[in-house]
C-alpha positions as CSV (number, residue, x, y, z in Angstrom):
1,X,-13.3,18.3,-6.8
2,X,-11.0,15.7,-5.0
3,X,-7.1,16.9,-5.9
4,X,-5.4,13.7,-7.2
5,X,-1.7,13.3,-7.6
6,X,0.3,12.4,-10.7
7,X,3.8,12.2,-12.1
8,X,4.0,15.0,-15.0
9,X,5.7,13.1,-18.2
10,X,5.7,16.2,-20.8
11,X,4.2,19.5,-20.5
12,X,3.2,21.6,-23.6
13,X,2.2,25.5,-22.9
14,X,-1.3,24.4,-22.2
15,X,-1.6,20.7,-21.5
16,X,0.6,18.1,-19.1
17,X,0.5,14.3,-19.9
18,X,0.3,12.3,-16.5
19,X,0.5,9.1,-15.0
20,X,-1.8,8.7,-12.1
21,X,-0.2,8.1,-8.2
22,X,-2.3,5.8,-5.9
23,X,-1.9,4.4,-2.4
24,X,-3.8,1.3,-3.7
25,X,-0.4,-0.8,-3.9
26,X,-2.3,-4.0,-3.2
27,X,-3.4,-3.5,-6.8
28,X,0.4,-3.6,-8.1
29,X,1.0,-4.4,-12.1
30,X,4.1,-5.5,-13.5
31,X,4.1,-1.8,-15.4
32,X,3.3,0.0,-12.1
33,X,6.4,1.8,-10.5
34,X,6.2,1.6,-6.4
35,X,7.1,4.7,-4.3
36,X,8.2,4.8,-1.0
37,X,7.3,8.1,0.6
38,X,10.2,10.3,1.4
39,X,11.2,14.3,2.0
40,X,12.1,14.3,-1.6
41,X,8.5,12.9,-3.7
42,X,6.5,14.7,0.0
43,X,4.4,11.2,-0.1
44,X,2.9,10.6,3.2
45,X,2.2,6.5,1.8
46,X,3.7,3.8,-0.2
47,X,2.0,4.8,-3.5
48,X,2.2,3.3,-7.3
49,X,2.7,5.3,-10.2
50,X,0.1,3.8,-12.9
51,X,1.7,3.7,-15.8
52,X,-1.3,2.6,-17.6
53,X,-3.4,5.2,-16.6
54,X,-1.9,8.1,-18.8
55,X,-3.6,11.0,-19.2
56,X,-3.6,14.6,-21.1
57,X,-4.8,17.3,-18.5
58,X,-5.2,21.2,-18.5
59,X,-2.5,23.0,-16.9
60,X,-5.3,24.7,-15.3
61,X,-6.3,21.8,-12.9
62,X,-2.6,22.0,-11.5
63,X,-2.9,22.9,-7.6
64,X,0.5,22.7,-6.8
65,X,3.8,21.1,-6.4
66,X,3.7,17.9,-3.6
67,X,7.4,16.8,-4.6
68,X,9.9,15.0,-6.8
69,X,10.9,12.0,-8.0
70,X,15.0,11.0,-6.9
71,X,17.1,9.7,-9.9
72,X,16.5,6.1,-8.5
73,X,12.1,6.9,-8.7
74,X,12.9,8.4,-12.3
75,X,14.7,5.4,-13.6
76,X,12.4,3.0,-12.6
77,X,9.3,4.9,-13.7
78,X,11.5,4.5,-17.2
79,X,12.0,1.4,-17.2
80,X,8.4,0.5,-16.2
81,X,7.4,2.6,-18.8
82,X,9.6,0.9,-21.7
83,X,7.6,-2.3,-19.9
84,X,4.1,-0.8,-20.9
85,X,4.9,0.2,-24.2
86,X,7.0,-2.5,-25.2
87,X,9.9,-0.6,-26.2
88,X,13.7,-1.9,-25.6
């Protein structure tokens, strides 16, 4: 199985809910947040967080921590997310 990375949104004791992370940023949407790898988020390339592409997965298929998102990452991803969903 290819190990994928993702921004956690919510965790309940047996699920996460997602957004996937690509390095496809020539693919950019108006709802996608861009990343710029950093010591902080342990990126290795500029990456998009797809907002669109939310998910519900099993804790189980957790492998491990790759990094964080800074304040600055965390407020965008917000705002981008208010974007998708059309709230103000």
């Amino acid at each position: 199985m290819l190990i994928r990375p993702v921004v956690i949104l919510a965790e309940t004791s047996l699920d996460i809910t997602t957004c996937f992370i690509t390095t496809q940023v020539q693919w950019q949407e108006s709802t996608d947040a861009l990343l710029t790898p950093n010591i902080i988020n342990g990126l290795k390339k500029p990456s998009l967080i797809r907002t669109s592409k939310i998910a519900t997965l099993s804790k189980s298929l957790v492998k491990g921590v790759l990094g964080r998102l800074t304040v600055t990452e965390i407020a965008n991803l917000d705002t981008k997310l208010k974007l998708l969903l059309q709230i103000s």
